[in-house]
N, C-alpha and C positions, 0 to 999 in steps of 0.2 A: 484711338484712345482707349477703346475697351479691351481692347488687345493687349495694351500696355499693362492695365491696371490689372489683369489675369497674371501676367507675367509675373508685376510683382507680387501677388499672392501666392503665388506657387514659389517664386523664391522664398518666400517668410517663410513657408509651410518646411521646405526644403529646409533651410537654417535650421530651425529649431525641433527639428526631428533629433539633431545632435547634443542637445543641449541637455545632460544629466544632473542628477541633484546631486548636492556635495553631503559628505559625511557632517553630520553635527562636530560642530568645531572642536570640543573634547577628543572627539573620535579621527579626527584627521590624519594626523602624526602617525599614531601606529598604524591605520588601515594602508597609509601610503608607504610605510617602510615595507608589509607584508608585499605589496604589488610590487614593488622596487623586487621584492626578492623572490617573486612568482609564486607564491603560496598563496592568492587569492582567486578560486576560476573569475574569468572577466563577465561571466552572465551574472555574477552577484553585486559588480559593482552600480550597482544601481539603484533606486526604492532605500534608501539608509535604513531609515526610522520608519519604518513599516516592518509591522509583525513578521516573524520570520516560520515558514511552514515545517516541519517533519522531515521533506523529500529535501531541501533545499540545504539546510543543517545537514542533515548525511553528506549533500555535494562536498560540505565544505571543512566537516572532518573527514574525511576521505582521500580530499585534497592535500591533506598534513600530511596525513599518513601514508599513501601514495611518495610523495619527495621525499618523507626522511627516509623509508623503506627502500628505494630505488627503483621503484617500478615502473613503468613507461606505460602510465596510465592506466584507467581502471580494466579495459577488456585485458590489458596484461594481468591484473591483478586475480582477476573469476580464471583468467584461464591456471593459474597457481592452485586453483580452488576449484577443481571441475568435478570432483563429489557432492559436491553441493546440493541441495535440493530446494528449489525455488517454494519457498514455501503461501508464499501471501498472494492471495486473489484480486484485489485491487491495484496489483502493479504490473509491468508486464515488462519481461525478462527483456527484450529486442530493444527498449525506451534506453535513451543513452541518461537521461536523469535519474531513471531507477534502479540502474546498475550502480550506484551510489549507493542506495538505499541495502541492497543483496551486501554490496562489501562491507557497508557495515551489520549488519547483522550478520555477517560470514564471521568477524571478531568478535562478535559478543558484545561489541557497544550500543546498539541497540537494538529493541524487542519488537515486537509489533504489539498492538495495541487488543491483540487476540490471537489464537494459535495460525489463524489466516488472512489477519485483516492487520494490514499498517495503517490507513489513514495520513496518506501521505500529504494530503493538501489541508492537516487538519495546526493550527497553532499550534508553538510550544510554548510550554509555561516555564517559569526560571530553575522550578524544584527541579523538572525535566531536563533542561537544559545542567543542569550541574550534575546528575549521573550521568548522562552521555561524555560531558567533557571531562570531567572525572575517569570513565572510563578508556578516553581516550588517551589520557594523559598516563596510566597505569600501561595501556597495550606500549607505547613507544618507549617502556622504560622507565618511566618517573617515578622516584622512589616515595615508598609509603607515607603516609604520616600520623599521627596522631591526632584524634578528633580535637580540633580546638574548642576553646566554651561556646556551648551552645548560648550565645548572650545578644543574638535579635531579638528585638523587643516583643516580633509577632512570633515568636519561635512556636506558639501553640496553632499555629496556620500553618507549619510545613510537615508534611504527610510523614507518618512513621516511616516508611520505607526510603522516603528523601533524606532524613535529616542526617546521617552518615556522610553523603555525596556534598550536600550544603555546605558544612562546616569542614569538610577535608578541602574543599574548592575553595571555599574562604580562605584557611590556613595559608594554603601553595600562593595566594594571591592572584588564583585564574578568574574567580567570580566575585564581589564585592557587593553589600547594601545599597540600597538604592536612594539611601538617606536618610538622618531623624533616627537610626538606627534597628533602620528595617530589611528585609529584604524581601516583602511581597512576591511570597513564593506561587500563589497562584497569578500572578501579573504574567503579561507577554511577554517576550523576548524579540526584540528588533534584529533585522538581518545588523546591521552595525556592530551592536551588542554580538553576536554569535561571529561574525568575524575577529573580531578583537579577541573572544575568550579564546580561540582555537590557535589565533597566533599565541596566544602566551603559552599556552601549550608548548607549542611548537618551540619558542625560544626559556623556556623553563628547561625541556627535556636536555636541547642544546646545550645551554651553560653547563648544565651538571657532565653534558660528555666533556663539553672541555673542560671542566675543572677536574675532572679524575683524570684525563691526560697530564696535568698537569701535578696533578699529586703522584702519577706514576715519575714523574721526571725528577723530580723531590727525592722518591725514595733509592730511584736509580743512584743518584750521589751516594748517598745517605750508605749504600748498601759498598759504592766505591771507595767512601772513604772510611771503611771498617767499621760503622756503624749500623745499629738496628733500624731497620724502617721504622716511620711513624707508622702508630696509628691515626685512622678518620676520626676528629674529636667533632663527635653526634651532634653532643649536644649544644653545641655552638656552629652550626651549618646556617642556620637562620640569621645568625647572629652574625659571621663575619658575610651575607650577602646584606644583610643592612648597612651594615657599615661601606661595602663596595659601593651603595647608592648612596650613601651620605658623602661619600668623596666627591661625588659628584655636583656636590654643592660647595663644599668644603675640602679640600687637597691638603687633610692635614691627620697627625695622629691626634687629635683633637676634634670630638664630634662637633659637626654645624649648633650643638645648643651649649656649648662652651666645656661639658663634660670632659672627662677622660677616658680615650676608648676602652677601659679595661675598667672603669666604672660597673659596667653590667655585668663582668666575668667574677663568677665566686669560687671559692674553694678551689684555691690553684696554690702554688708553691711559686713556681715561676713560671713570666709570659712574655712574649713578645708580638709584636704586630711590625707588618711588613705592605707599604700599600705601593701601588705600580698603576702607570695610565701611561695605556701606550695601545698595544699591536691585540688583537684578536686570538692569533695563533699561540697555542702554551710554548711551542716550542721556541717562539722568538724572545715570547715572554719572561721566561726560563734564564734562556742566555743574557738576554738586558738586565734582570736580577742577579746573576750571576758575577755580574762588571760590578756589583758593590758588595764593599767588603766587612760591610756591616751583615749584607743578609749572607753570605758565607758563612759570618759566626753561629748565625741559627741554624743555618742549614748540618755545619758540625758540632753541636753544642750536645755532646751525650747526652746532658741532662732531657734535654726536651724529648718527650715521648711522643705527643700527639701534635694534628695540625686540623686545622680548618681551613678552607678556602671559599670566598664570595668574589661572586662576579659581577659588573653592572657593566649595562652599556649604553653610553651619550650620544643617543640616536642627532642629536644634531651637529654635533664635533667629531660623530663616528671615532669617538676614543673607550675603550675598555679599560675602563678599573679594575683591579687584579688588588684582591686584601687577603692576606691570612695570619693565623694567629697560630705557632707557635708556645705550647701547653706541657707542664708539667704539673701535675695533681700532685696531691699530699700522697704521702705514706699509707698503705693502710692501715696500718693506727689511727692515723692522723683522719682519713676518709673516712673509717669507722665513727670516728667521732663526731665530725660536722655532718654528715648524711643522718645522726641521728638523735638534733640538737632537740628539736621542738618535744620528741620523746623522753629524750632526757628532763625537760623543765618540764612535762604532766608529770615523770615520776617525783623531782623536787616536791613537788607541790604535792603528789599521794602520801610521801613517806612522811614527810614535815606533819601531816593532817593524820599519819595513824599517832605521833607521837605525842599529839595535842589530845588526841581522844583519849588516849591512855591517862592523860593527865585530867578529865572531865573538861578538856576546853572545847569551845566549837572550831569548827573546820576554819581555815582560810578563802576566800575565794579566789582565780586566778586575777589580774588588775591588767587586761591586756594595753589598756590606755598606760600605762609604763613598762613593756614589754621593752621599747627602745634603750630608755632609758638601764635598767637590768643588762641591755645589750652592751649599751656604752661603758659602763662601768666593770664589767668584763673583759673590754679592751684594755680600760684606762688601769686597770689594776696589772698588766701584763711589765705595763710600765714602771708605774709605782705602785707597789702592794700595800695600799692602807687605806683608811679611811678619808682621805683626801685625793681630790684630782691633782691631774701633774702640772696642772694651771699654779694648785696653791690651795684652790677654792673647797668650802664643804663637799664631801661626798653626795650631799643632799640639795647644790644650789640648782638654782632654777625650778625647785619645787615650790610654790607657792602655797598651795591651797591645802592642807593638810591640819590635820588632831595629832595623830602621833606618828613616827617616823623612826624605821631602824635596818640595817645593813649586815650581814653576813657575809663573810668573803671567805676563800679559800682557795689552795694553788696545789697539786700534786695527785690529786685523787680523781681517777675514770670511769668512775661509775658514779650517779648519785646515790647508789648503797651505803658508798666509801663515804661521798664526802655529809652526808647527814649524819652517818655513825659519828665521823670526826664530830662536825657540829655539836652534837647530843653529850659528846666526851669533852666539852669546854664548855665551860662555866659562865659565859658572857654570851657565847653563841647560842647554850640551851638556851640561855634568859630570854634572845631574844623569842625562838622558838614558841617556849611556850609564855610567851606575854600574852595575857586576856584583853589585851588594852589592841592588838591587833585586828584585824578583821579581812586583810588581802595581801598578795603576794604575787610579786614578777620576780623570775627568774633569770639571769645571762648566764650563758658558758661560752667558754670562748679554747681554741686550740692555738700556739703558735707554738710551733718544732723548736726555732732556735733561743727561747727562753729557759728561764731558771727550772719554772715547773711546768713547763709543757702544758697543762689543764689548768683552766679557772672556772672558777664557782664564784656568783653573787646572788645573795637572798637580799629582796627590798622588799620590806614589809612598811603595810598603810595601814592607816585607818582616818576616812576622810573627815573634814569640819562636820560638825554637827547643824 
């Protein structure tokens, strides 16, 4: 009997030597797709939600960098790099963990925490961990980006020298808050957490190689069928990868919140969108877009100059969305004029206020609470030029709460120079101008090419109830 009861103790012991913790259920999905595709080393799959060390985060950007680079592992890697000079005393060049550690400091992603000392069994903090993956993401290609707003709530707790890396990591969508709209820049960083940031990495770089395959295959046509290449239109790169993830919920040119995809695109002449869910590859993707004769027409349509392309991928239906957008900008007349509307309505509103002071009036103030309003009426004048909407209704409905009220319109003139002089040189328009009974002022202008007078001008002056 006691023989027995040993036995089975040592089977239990035996059993559950095997038994690892699972990733936190958020984190499951992508850690499993990274192992599926061998970007994970297997000593990390273990400890989730336990702080993640210095030495251990090197293993595992290294490991990125390592498969996209082709290397056959890290001794292949130092031997590429045999000028090298081991610099740090607490590590030791033979250790197969800390030749991690050399390769990445061989690129420049990370430093030691002294000209000799790493600190490899020491925690990382998040500000930490966002330069290193930042910098990882830069060695493999990833193109730059613009600081996003610095707009976490503790943004006075992340170290001057972080806040670059923070906010660029946030932008690409490799690092994220940790809620309530913070991101506890001196908190830890879990091994979970650092595996996840470094596959996004990794499948961020990715997308963009295939998406410029695939805008090379675009222009390959493009150039076949006697027309000029696109250009990459920049500043909608973010934009049609949103939209590749929105398909994802929604398989339609109609955003999942009932919008219109072209809702969020300004200052265009003409646009088209083009979305596809199918194969991985550009080049299949290519020819399956090819088989319709709708995206033929974009693909020959002189007019269109630029494109954009976003990619998403439905880790569960393993289906890639494929969106792109199809861009012709304004004229530059026409660019010149809407890139520089908001200057145009401060000078409205300087010139309007030197002409009132010549007359001993006070200034106006700007009335940004009917900034829209100014806007719409801008439009609505393109349509029917007068003091009436094209409804029927006053130029003035839906204003309620108002003392005095009056409207300035004009159509032909591209400068506010032009159209103030005009105003000042009519007799109803001065009036309104220098009315004493005034007190604020919102401006609209608006461009449309295939109209009468190409330019609009609208003055709405206020002056609130008493």
């Amino acid at each position: 009997m006691k023989k027995q009861i040993i036995y089975f103790i040592l089977l239990f012991i035996i059993s559950i030597s095997f038994v690892y913790a699972e990733p936190s259920e958020w984190a499951i999905e992508e850690i499993n797709i990274g192992v599926e595709d061998g970007l994970v080393p297997g000593d990390l799959l273990d400890d989730y939600t336990t702080n993640i060390n210095r030495r251990d985060f090197c293993k595992m950007i290294m490991h990125i960098y390592i498969k996209n680079k082709g290397f056959d592992g890290i001794d292949d890697f130092l031997n590429a790099n045999k000028d090298y000079t081991y610099p740090f005393d607490d590590l030791n060049a033979d250790n197969e963990d800390d030749k991690y550690i050399y390769g990445a400091n061989i690129l420049k992603i990370v430093n030691g925490v002294s000209n000799n000392q790493f600190s490899p069994d020491a925690n990382l903090t998040r500000e930490q961990a966002s330069k290193i993956i930042y910098n990882l993401y830069k060695m493999l290609g990833g193109k730059d980006v613009n600081d996003s707003e610095n707009d976490f709530l503790d943004d006075n707790l992340i170290s001057p020298w972080a806040k670059e890396y923070v906010y660029k990591a946030k932008s690409i969508g490799l690092m994220k808050g940790v809620g309530e709209g913070k991101f506890n820049p001196l908190g830890s960083y879990t091994r979970e957490q650092a595996i996840i940031t470094a596959l996004r990495v990794h499948y961020e770089v990715s997308y963009n190689t295939l998406k410029k395959e695939l805008f090379q295959l675009i222009n390959k046509k493009r150039v076949e069928l006697g027309l000029l290449p696109f250009d990459w239109l920049k500043e909608y790169s973010d934009y049609s990868d949103l939209r590749a993830n929105e398909l994802m919920v929604k398989f339609s040119l109609e955003r999942p919140n009932g919008e219109k995809s072209f809702d969020n695109i300004k200052n265009y002449h003409t646009v088209a969108e083009s979305i596809f869910g199918g194969a991985k590859d550009p080049y299949i993707a290519f020819n399956k877009l090819m088989e319709n004769p709708e995206y033929i027409s974009y693909i020959s349509n002189a007019n269109f100059e630029k494109i954009s392309i976003g990619l998403a991928h439905d880790k569960k239906k393993n289906i890639y969305y494929w969106e792109q957008i199809f861009y012709k900008g304004y004229a530059k007349e026409e660019e010149k004029f809407v890139k520089n509307i908001s200057l145009f309505k401060k000078e409205v509103l300087r010139l309007t206020n030197i002409e009132r002071e010549k007359n001993g009036l006070s200034k106006l103030e700007y009335i940004y609470e009917f900034d829209n309003h100014a806007n719409r009426r801008a439009s609505e004048i393109v349509e029917l030029f007068a003091h009436k909407r094209p409804n029927g209704e006053s130029c003035f409905s839906g204003i309620d709460s108002y003392r005095t009220l009056g409207e300035n319109i004009a159509g032909g003139q591209k400068s506010p120079k032009d159209v103030v002089e005009g105003w000042m040189n009519s007799k109803g328009h001065r009036a309104n101008i220098l009315n004493p009974d005034f007190t604020h002022l919102a401006v609209g202008c608006k461009y449309d090419q295939k109209s009468l007078y190409k330019y609009y001008w609208v003055q709405f002056f206020y002056t609130p109830p008493k």
